[in-house]
GUBADO-946592 format. One record per atom (N, C-alpha, C, CB): residue number from 1; residue in three letters; atom name; z, x, y. Coordinates in nm, 4 decimals. Last residue first. Glycine has a CB too. Layout:
<NUM ALA CA <Z X Y>>
...
! end
This chain:
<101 UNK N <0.8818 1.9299 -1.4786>>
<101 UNK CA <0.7710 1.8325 -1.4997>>
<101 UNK C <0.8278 1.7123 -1.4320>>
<101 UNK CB <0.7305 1.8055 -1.6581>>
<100 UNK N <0.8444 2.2972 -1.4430>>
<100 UNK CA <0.9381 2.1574 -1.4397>>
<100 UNK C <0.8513 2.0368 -1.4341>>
<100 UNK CB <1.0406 2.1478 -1.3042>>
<99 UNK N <0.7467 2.4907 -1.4849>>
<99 UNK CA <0.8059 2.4914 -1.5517>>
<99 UNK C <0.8995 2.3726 -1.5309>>
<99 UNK CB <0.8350 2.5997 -1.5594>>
<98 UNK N <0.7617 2.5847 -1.1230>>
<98 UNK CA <0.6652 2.6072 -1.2514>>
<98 UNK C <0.7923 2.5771 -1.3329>>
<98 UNK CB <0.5750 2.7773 -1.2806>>
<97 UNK N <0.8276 2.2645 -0.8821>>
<97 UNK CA <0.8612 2.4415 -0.9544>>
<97 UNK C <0.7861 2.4454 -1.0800>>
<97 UNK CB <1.0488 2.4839 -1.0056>>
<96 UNK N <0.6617 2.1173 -0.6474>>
<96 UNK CA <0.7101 2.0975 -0.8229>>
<96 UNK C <0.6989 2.2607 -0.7854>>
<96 UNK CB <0.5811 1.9972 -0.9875>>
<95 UNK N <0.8303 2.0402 -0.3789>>
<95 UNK CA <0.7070 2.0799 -0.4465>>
<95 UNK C <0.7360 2.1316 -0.5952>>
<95 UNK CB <0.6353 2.1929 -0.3606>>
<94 UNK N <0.8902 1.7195 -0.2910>>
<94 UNK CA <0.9285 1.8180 -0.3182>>
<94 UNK C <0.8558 1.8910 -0.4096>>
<94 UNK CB <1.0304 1.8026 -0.3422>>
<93 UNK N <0.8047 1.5264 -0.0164>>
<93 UNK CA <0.8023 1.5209 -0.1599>>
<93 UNK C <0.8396 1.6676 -0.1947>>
<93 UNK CB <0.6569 1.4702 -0.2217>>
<92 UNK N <0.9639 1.3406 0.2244>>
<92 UNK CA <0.9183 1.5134 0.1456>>
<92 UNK C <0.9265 1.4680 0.0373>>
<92 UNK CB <1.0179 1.6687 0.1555>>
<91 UNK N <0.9258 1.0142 0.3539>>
<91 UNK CA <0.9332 1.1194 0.2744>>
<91 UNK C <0.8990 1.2533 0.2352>>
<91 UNK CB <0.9179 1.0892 0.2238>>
<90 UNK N <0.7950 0.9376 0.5687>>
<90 UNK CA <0.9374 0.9393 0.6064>>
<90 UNK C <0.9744 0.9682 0.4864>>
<90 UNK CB <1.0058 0.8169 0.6690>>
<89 UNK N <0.5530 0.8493 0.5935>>
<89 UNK CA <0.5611 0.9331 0.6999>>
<89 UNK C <0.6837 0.9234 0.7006>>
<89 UNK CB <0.4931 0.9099 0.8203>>
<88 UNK N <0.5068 0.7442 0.3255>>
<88 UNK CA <0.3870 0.8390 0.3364>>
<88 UNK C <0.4654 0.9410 0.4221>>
<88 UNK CB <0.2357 0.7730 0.4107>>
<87 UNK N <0.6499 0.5075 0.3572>>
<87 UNK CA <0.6604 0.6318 0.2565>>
<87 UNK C <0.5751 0.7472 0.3210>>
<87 UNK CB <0.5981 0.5940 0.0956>>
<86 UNK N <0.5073 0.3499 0.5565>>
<86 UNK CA <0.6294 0.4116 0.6096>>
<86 UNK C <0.6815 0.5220 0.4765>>
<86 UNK CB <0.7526 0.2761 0.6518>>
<85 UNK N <0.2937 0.3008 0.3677>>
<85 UNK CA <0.3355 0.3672 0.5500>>
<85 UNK C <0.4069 0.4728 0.5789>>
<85 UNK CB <0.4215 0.2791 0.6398>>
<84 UNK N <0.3889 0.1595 0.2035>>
<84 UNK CA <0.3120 0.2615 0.1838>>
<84 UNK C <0.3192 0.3751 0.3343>>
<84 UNK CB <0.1619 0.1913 0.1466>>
<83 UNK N <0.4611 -0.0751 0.3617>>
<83 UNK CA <0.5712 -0.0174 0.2509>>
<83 UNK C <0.5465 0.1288 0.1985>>
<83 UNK CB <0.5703 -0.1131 0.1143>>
<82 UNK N <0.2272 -0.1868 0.4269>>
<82 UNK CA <0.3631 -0.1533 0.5213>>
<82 UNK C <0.4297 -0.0614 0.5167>>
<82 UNK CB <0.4558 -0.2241 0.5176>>
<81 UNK N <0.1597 -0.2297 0.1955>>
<81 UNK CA <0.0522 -0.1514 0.2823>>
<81 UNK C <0.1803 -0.0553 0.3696>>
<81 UNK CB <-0.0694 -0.2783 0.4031>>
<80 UNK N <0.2744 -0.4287 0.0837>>
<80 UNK CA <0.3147 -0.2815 -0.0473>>
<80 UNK C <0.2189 -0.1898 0.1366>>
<80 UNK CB <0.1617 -0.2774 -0.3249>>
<79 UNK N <0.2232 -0.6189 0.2757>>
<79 UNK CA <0.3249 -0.5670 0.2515>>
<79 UNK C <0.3856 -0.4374 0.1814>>
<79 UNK CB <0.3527 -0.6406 0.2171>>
<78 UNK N <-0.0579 -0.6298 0.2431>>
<78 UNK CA <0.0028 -0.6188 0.3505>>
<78 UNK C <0.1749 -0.5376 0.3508>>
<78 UNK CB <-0.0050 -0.7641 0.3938>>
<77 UNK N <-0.0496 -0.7565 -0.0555>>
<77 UNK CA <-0.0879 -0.6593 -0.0054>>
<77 UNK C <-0.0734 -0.5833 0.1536>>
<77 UNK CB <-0.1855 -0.6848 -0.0378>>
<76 UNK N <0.0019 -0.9900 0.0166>>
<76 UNK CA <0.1234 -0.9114 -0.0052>>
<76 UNK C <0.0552 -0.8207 -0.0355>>
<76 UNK CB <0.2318 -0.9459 -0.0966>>
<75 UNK N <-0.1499 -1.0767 0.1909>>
<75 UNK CA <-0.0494 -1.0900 0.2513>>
<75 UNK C <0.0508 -1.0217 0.1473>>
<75 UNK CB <-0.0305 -1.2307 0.2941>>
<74 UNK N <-0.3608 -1.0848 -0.0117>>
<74 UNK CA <-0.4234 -1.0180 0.0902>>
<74 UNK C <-0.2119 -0.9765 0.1804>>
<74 UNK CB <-0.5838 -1.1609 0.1968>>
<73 UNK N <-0.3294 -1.3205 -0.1975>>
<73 UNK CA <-0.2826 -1.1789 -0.1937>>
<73 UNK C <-0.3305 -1.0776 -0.0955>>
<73 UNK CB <-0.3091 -1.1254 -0.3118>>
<72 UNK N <-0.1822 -1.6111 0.0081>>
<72 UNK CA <-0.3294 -1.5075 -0.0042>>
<72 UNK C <-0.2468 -1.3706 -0.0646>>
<72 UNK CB <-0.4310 -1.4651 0.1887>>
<71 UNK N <-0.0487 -1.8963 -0.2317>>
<71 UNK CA <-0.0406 -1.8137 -0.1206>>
<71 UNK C <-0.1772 -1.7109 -0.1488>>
<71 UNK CB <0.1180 -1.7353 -0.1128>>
<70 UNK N <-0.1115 -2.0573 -0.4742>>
<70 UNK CA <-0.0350 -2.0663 -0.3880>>
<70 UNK C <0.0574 -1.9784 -0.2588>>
<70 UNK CB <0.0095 -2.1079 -0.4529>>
<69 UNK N <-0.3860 -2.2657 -0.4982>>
<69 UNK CA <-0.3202 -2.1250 -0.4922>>
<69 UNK C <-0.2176 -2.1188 -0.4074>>
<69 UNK CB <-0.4077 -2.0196 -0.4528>>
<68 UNK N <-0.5293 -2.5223 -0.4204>>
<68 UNK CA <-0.3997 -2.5351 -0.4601>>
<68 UNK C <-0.3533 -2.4170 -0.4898>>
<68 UNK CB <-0.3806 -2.6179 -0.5593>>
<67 UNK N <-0.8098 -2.4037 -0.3531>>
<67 UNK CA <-0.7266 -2.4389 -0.2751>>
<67 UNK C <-0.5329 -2.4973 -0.2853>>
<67 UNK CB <-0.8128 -2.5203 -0.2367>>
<66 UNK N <-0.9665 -2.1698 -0.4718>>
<66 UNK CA <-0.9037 -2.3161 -0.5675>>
<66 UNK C <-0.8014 -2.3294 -0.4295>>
<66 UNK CB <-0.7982 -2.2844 -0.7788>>
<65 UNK N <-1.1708 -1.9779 -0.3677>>
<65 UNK CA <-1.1905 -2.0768 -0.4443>>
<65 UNK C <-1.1152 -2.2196 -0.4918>>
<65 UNK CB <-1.2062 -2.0167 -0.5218>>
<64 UNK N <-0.9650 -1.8292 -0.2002>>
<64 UNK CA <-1.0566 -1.8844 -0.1696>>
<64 UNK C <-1.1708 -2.0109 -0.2592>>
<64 UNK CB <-1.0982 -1.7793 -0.1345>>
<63 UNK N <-0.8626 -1.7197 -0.4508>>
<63 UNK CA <-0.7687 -1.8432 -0.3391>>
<63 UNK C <-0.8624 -1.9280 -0.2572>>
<63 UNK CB <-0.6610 -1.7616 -0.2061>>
<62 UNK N <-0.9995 -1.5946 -0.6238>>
<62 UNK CA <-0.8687 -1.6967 -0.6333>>
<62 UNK C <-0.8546 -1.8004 -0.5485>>
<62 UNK CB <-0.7459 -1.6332 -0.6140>>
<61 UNK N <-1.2153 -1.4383 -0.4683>>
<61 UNK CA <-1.2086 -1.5305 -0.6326>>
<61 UNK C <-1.0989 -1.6159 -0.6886>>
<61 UNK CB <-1.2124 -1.4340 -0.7512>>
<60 UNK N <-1.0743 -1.3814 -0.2547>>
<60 UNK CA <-1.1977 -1.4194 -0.2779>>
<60 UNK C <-1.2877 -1.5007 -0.3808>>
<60 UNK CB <-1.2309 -1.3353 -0.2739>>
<59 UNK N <-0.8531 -1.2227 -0.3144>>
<59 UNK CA <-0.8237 -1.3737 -0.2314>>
<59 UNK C <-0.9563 -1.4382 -0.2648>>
<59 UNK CB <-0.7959 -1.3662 -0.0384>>
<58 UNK N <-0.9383 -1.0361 -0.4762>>
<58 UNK CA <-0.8627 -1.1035 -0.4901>>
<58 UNK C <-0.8932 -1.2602 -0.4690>>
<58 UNK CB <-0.7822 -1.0501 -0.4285>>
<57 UNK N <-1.0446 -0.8858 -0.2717>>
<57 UNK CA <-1.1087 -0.8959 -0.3592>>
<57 UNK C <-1.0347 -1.0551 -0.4483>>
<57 UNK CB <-1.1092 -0.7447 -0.4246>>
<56 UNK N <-0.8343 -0.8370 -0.0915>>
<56 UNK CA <-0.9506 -0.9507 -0.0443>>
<56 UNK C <-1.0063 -0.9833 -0.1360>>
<56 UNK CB <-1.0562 -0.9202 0.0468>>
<55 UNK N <-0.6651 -0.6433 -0.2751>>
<55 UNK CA <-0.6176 -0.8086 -0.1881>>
<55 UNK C <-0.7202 -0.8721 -0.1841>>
<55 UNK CB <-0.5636 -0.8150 -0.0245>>
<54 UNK N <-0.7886 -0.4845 -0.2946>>
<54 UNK CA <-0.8020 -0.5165 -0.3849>>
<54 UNK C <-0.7315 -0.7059 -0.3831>>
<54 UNK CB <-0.7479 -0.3952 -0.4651>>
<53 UNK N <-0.8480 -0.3504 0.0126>>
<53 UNK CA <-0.9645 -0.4117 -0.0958>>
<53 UNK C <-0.9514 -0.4955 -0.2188>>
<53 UNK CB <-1.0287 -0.3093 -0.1524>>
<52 UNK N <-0.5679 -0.2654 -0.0270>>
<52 UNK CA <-0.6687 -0.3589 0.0958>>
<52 UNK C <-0.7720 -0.4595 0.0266>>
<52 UNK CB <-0.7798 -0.2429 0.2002>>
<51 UNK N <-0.5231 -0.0983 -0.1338>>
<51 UNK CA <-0.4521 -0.2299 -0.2038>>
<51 UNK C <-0.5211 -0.3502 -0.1119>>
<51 UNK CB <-0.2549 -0.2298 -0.1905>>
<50 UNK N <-0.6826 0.0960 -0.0925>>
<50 UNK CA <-0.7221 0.0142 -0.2541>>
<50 UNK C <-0.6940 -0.1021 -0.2094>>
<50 UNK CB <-0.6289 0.0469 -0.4103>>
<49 UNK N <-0.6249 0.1678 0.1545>>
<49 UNK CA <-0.7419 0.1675 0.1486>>
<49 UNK C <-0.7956 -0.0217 -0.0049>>
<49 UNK CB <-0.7731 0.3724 0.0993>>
<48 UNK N <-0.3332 0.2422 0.0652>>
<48 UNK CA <-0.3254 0.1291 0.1514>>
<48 UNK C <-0.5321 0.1022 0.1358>>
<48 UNK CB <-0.2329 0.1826 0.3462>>
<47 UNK N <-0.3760 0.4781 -0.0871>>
<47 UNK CA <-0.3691 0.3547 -0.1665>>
<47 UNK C <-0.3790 0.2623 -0.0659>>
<47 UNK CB <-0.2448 0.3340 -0.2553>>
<46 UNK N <-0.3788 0.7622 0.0682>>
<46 UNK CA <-0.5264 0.6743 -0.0579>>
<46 UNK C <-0.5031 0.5404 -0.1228>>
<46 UNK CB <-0.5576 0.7697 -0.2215>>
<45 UNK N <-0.1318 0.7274 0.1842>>
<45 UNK CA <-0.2521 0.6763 0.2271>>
<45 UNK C <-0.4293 0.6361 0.1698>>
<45 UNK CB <-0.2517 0.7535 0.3071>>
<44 UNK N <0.0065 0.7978 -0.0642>>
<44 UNK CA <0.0125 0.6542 -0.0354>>
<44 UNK C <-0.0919 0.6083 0.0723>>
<44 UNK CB <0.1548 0.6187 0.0118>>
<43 UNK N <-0.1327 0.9540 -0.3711>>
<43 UNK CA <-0.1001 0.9717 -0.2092>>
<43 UNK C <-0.0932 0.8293 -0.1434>>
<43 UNK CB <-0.2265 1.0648 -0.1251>>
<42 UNK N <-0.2047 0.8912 -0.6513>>
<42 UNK CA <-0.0611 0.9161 -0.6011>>
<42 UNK C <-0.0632 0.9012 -0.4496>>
<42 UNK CB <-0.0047 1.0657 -0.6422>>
<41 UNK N <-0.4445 0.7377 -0.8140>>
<41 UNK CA <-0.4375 0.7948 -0.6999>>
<41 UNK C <-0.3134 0.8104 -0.7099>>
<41 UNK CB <-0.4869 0.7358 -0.5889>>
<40 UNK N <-0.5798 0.5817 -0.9978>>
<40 UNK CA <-0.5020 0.6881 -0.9958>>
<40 UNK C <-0.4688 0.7711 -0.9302>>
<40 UNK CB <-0.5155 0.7329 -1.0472>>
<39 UNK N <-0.6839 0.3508 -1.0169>>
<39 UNK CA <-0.7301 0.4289 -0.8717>>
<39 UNK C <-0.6618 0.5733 -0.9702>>
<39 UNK CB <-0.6263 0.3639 -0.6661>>
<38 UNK N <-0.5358 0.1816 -1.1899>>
<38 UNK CA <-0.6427 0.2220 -1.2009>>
<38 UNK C <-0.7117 0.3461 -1.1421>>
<38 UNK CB <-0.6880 0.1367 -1.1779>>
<37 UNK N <-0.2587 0.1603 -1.0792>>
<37 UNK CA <-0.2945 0.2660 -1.1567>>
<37 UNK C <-0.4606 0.2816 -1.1936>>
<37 UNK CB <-0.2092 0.2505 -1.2798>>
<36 UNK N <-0.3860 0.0364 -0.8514>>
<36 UNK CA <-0.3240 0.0640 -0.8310>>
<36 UNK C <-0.3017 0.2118 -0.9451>>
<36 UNK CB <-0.2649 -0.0442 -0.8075>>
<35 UNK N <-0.4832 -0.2666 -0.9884>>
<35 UNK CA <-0.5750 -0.1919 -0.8233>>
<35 UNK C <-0.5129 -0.0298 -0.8621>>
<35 UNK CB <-0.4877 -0.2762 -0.5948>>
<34 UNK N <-0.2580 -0.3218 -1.1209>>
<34 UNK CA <-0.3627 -0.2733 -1.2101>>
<34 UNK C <-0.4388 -0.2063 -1.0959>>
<34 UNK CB <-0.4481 -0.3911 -1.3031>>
<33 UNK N <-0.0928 -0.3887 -0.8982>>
<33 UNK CA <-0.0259 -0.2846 -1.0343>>
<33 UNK C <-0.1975 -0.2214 -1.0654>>
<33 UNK CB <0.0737 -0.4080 -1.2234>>
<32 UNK N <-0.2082 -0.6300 -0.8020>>
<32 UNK CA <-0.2080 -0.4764 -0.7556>>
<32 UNK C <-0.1706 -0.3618 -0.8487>>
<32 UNK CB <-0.1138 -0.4614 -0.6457>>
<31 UNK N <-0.2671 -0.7805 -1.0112>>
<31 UNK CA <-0.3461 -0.7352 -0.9633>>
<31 UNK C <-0.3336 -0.6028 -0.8705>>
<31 UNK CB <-0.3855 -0.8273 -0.9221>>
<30 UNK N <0.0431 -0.8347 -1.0476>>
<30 UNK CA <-0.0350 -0.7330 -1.1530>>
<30 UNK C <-0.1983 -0.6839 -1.1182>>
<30 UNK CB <-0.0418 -0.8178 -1.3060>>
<29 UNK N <0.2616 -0.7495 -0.7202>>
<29 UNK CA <0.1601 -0.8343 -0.8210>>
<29 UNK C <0.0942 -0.7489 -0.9368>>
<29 UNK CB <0.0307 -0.8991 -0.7326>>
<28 UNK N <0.5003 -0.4491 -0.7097>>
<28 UNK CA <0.3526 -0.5637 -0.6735>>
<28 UNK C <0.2984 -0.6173 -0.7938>>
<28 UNK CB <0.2065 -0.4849 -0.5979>>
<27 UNK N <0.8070 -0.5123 -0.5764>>
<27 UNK CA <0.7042 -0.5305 -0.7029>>
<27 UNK C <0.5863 -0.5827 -0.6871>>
<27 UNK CB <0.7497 -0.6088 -0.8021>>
<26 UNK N <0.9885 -0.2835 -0.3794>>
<26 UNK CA <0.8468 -0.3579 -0.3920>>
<26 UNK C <0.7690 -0.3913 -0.5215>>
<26 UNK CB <0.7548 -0.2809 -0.3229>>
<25 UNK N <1.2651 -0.1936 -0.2365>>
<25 UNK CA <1.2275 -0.1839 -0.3463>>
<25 UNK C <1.0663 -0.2964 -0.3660>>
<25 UNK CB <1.3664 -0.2162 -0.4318>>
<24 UNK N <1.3395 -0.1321 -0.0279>>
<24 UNK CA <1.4170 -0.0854 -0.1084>>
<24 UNK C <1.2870 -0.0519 -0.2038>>
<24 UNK CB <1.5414 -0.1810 -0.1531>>
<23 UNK N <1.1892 -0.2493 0.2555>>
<23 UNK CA <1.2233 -0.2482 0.1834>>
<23 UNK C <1.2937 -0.1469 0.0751>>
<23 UNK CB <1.1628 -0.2942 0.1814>>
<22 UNK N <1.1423 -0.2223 0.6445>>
<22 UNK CA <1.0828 -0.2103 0.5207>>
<22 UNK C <1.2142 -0.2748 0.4022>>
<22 UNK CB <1.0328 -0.0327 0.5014>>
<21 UNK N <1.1198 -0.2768 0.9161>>
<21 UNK CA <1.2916 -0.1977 0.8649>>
<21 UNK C <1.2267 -0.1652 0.6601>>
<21 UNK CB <1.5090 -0.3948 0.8841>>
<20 UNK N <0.9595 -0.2366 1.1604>>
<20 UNK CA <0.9003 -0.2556 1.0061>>
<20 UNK C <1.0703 -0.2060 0.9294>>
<20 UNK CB <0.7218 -0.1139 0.9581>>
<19 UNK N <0.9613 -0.1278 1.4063>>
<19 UNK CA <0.9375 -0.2630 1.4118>>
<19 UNK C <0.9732 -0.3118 1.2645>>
<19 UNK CB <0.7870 -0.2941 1.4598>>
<18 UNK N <1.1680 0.0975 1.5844>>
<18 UNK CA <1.1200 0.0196 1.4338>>
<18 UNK C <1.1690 -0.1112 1.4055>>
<18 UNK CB <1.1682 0.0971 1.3047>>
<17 UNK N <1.0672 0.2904 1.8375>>
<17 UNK CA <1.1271 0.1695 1.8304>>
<17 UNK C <1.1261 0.1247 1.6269>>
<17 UNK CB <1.0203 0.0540 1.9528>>
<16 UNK N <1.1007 0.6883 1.8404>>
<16 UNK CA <1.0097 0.5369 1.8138>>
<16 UNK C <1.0930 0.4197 1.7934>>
<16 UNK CB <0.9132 0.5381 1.6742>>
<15 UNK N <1.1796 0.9014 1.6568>>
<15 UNK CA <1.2501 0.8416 1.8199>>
<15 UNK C <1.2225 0.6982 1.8363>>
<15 UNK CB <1.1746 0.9180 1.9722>>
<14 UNK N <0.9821 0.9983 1.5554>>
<14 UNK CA <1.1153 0.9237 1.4706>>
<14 UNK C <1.2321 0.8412 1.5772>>
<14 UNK CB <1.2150 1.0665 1.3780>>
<13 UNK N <0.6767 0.8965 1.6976>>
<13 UNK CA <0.7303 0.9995 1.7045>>
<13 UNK C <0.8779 0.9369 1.6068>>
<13 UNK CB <0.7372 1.0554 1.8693>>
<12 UNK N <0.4143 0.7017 1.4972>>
<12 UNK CA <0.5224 0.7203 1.6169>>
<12 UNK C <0.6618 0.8259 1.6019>>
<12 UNK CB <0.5836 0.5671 1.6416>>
<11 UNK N <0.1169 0.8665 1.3945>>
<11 UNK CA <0.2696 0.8564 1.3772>>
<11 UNK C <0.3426 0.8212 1.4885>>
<11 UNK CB <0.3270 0.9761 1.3342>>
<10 UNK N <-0.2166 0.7473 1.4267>>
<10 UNK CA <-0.1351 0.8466 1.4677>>
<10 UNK C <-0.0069 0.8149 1.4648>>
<10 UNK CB <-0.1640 0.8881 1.5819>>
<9 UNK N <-0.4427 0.7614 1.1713>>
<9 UNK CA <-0.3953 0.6636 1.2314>>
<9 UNK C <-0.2080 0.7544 1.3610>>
<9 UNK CB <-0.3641 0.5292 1.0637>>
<8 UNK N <-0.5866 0.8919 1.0127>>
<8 UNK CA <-0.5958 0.9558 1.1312>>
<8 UNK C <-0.5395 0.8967 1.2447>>
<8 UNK CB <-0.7144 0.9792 1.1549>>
<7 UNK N <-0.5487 0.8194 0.7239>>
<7 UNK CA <-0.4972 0.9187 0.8060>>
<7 UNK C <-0.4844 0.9670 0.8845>>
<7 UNK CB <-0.4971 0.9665 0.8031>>
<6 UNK N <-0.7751 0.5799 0.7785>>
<6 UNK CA <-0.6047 0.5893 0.7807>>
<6 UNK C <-0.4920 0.7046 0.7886>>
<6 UNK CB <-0.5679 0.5386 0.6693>>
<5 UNK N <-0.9593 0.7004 0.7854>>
<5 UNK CA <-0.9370 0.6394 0.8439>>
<5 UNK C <-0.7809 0.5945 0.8946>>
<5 UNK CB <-1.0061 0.5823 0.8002>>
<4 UNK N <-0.9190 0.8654 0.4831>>
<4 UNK CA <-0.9599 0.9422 0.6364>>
<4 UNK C <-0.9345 0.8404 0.7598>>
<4 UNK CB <-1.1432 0.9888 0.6438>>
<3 UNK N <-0.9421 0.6233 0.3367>>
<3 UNK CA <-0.8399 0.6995 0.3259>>
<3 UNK C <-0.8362 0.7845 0.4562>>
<3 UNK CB <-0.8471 0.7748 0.2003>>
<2 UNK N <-1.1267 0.3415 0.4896>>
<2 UNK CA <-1.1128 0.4439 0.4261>>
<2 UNK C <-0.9744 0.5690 0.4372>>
<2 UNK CB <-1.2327 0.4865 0.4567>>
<1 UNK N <-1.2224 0.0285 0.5447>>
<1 UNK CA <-1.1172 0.1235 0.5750>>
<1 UNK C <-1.1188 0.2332 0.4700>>
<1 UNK CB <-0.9790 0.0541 0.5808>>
! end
């Protein structure tokens, strides 16, 4: 999955049923934290791509290996994904004025 991929994913109009009531507030794991500032990315559709990858990557050396883990990060990656979404297509970001940081 790539960032382009996901941008081209098409918006349900605001009219739209909502399936996803989302969250407030999302702490991701430190594997994602780190996926996450590493990338240094800001745009939330450049991140659903990371947090994808950085889930499986994850699950792959953790979970998949030791069977007493105790859940897939792939599934809460899913979630910051969700969470990313619906930011992306239900916030203005406001365009920085010169001279403000």
């Amino acid at each position: 999955t790539s960032r382009e991929e996901v941008a081209n994913i098409p918006v349900p109009p605001d009219t739209a049923a909502v399936t996803f009531k989302g969250s407030a507030t999302f702490l991701p794991a430190p594997w994602l934290q780190e996926a996450i500032l590493n990338s240094g990315e800001k745009d939330p559709v450049a991140l659903i791509p990371i947090a994808l990858s950085s889930g499986k990557s994850f699950d792959s050396t953790h979970v998949d290996v030791d069977t007493a883990y105790p859940g897939k990060a792939i599934n809460h990656a899913i979630g910051f994904i969700l969470l990313a979404w619906n930011t992306r297509h239900r916030v203005d970001f406001p365009a920085q004025k010169s001279g403000q940081t």
